[in-house]
N, C-alpha and C positions, 0 to 999 in steps of 0.2 A: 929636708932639714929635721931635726930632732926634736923631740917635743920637751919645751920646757914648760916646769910645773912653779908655779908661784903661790906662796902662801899669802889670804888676804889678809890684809891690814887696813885698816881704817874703813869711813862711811865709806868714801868714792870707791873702794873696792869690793864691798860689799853690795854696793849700787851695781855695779857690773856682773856681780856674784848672780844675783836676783833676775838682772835682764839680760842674763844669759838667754832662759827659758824663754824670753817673750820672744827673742829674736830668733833662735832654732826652728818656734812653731807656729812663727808670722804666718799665717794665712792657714796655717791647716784647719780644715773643721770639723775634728775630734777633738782636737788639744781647748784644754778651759782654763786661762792664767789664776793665780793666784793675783787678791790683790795685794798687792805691789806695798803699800805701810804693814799690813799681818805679815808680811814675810821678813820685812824688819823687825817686826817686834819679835817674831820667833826667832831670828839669829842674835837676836839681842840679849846677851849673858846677863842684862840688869835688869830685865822686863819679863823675859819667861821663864816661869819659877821651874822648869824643868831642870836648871842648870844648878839648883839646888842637889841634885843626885846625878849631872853625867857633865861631861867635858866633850870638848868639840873642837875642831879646826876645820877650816871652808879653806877651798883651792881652786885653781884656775889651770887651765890647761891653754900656752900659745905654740902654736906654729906656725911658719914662716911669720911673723912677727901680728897673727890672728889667731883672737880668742876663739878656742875650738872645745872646750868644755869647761867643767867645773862638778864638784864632789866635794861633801861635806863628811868629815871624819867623825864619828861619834862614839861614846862610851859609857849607856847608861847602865853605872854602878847598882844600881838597885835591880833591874832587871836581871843582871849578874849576880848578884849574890841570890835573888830570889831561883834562879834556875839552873843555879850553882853552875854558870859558865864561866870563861873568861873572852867576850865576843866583841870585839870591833864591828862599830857599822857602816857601811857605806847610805849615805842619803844622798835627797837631791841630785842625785847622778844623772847628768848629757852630756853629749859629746856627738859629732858629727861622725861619718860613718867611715870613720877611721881605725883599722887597728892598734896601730901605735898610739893613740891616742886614749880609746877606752883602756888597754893597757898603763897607762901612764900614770893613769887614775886611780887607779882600782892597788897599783904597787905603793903609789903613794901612802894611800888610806894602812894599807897590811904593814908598811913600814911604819908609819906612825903608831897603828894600834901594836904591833910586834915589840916598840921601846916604852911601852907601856904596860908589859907582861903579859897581851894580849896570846892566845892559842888559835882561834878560827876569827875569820872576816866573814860576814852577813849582810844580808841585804836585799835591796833597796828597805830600808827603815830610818823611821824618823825620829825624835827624841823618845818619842813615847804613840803608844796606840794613838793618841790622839790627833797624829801627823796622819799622814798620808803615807802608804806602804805598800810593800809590793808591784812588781814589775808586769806592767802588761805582756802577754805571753796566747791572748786571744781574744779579738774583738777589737783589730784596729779601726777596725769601720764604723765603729758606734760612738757616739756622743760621751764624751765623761760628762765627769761632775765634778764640784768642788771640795767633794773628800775626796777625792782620786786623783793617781798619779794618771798621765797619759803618758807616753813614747813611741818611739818608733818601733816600727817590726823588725829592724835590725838589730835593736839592742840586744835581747835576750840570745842573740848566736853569738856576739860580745862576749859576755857574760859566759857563756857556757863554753866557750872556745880556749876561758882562762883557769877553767878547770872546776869552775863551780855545779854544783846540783843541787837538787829542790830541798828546801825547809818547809818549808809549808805555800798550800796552795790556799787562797779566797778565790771564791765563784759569785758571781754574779745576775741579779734577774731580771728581768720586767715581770712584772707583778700587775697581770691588768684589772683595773677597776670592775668589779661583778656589778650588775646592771639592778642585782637584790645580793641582801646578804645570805650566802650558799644555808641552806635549811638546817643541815648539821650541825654546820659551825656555829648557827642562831643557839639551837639546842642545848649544843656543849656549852656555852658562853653561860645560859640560862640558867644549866644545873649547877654548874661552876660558882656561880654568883653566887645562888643560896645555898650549896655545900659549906662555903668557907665564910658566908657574910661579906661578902667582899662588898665594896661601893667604887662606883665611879667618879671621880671628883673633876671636877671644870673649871674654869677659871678665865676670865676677862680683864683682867687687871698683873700685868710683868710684872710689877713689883711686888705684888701681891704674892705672887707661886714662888717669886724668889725667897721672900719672908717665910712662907710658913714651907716650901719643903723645897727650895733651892738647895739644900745642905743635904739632905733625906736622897735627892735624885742621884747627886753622885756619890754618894757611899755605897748609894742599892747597882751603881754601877761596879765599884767598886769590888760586890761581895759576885755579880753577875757575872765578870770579865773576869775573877783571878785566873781562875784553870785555862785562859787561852792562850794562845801562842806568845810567848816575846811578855805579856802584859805584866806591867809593875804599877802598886796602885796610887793613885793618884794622891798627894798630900795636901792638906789642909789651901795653901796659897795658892794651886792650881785648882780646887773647886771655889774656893772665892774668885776667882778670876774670869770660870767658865760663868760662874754665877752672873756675876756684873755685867760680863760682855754677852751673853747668851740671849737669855732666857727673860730680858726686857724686848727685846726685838722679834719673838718666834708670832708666827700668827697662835695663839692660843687655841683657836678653833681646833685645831689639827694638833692639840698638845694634851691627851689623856691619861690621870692616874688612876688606879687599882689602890683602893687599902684597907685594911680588914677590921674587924669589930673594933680593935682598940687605935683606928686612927696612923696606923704603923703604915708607911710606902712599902706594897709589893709588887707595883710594876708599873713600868713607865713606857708609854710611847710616841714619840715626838718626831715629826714629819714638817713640811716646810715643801712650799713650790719650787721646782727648780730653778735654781740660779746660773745655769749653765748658757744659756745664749746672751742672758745679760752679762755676763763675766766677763763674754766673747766681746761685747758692746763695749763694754769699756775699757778692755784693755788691761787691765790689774788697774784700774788706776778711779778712784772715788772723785778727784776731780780731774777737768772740769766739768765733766757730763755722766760720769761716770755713775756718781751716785742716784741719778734722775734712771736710769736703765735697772739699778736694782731694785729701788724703790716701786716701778713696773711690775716689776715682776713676782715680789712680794705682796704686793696690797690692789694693786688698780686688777679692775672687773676682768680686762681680759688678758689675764696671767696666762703663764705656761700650760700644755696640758700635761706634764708631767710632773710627779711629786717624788723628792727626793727623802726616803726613809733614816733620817740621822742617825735615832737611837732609840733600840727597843731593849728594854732593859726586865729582865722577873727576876726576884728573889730566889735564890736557888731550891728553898725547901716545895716553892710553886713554880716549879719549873718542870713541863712533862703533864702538868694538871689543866691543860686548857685555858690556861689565864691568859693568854697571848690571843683566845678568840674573846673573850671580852673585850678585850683592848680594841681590836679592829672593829666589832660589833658597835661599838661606839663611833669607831672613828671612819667607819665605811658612807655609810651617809652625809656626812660633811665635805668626802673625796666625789660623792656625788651630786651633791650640793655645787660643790665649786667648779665640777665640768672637769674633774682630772680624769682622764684615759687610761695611766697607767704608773705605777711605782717603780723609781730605782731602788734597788733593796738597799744597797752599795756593798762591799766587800764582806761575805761571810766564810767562815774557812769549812771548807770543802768537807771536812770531817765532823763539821756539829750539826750532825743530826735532828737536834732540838730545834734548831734555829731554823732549817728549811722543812722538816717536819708542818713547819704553821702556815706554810704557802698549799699543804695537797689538796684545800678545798676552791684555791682561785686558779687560774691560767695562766702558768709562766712563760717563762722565754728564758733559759739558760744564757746571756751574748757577751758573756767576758768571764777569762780567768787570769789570775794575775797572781806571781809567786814569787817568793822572799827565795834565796840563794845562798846557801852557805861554803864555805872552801877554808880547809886548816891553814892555818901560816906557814911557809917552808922558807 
């Protein structure tokens, strides 16, 4: 039978929209749900202030009268004017390992974004960097995380079969815990410090680091991320938002700033235990047990051994100057402290040098690359 495609409307389809994915990757153990209310609030046009700069339609794909996927159509305006494209997204993209089906999907999104003045289709992307992005393409066998897409190793022949090719690649590390902090990287950290006056600042109290540079962190992201791929900056309502929902709940320990003689934020880096087998524990879902498994994992003595890298962020003009081993030189002993084995970096794209540059003094592990997809409209 032919696949029909349904546009969602309302909660109860949106519900289905969402646990699409749980039910695809029941029982795999690679795949890490999202929980389940954040994914409402993200498709929620009145709640994430993204929707302030782009437009969207979520769909559903049945055959023989079984939900077999779903794809969210995207168009963030701002990202387009800033990269002077005119580019349809495809997001949140699964579907079972169907031809017709990933096809189904993927014409829908080009035809919606096509009657919208649209030129090229893209993807996997989210409204904004701050989604999840990019298409597993190597390392099915590894654990995600909760910034991360997972999928199946069929997709990307999908995908490529429809005529798409690479936009950009992110790589992926483990990053293992040094048993001392590597002697150079101490050195450079040292000179660094007193070359520019830098200071280390700490903080015990969320509310606290929200107050005085909760606003500071993401602008310094802001000026760090413009020149990356796809990236539009974030506006006033979504760093109030990251603010409030964030940066009250981070363990602090594992959250260090850089700032210089007069007080100014020039770098930030903020890390957190993984949340990945608790995720798995509950399911996407906070209750009814759900949140006792995150909570675990977060705060009680015998957390994860691995630590997921959020956000490292430097000022562009110290960028290149070694401020990034300050930042770990701080933050290395506290990963040692708390019995972590190793870091996920999470998605860095393949081409910034700067950013993997800061790992030659620890021991990586290269185990995942994952790439965005572009194909003109025809």
């Amino acid at each position: 039978m032919a696949v029909t495609i349904k546009q969602v409307s309302g909660r109860r389809e949106l519900k289905k929209f969402i646990r699409f994915n749980y039910q695809l990757y029941k029982g795999n153990p690679y795949s890490v749900p999202d929980l389940f209310d954040d994914m409402l609030n993200t498709f929620n046009k009145r709640k994430n202030p993204a929707f302030e700069f782009c437009e969207a339609d979520y769909f559903l794909a049945y055959k023989d009268g079984r939900l077999v996927g779903r794809v969210a159509a995207i168009i963030n305006h701002k990202a387009n004017q800033t990269w002077n494209k005119k580019e349809v997204r495809f997001g949140w993209i699964d579907f079972t390992d169907d031809e017709e089906v990933s096809e189904a999907l993927i014409r829908t999104v080009e035809r919606w974004g096509k009657e919208r003045g649209m030129t090229h289709i893209q993807g996997p992307l989210g409204f904004t960097d701050m989604d999840a992005e990019g298409m597993l393409i190597e390392g099915f066998d590894q654990l995600g995380t909760m910034a991360t897409i997972y999928n199946y190793s069929y997709y990307p022949r999908h995908i490529e079969r429809l005529g798409f090719t690479k936009d950009a690649d992110w790589v992926e590390y483990k990053i293992y815990v040094p048993e001392a902090i590597p002697e150079k990287h101490k050195r450079i950290a040292e000179i660094i410090q007193r070359k520019y006056d830098l200071k280390i600042k700490k903080y015990t109290s969320g509310k606290a680091i929200a107050r005085d540079y909760g606003q500071a962190i993401f602008e310094l992201v802001n000026e760090a991320y413009t020149p990356l791929y796809g990236y539009s900056a974030l506006t006033q309502r979504q760093i109030d938002q990251y603010v409030k929902t964030y940066l009250p709940i981070v363990d602090l320990r594992m959250v260090t700033l850089i700032t210089d003689a007069a007080d100014r934020l020039v770098a930030v880096g903020i890390s957190m235990p993984s949340l990945s087998r608790a995720l798995q524990k509950a399911h996407g879902r906070l209750l009814p047990f759900g949140w006792y498994h995150l909570l675990k994992a977060l705060f009680f003595k015998r957390r994860s051994k691995v630590l997921d890298l959020l956000l490292v962020a430097v000022k562009p003009e110290y960028q290149n100057k070694g401020v990034n081993a300050l930042l770990f030189s701080d933050l290395i002993p506290v990963y040692q402290q708390l019995g972590f084995e190793y870091a996920e970096s999470n998605p860095e794209l393949e081409m910034n040098g700067k950013v993997q540059a800061q790992w030659e003094y620890f021991r990586t592990e290269q185990h995942k690359r994952r790439r965005a997809y572009v194909r003109e409209i025809v």
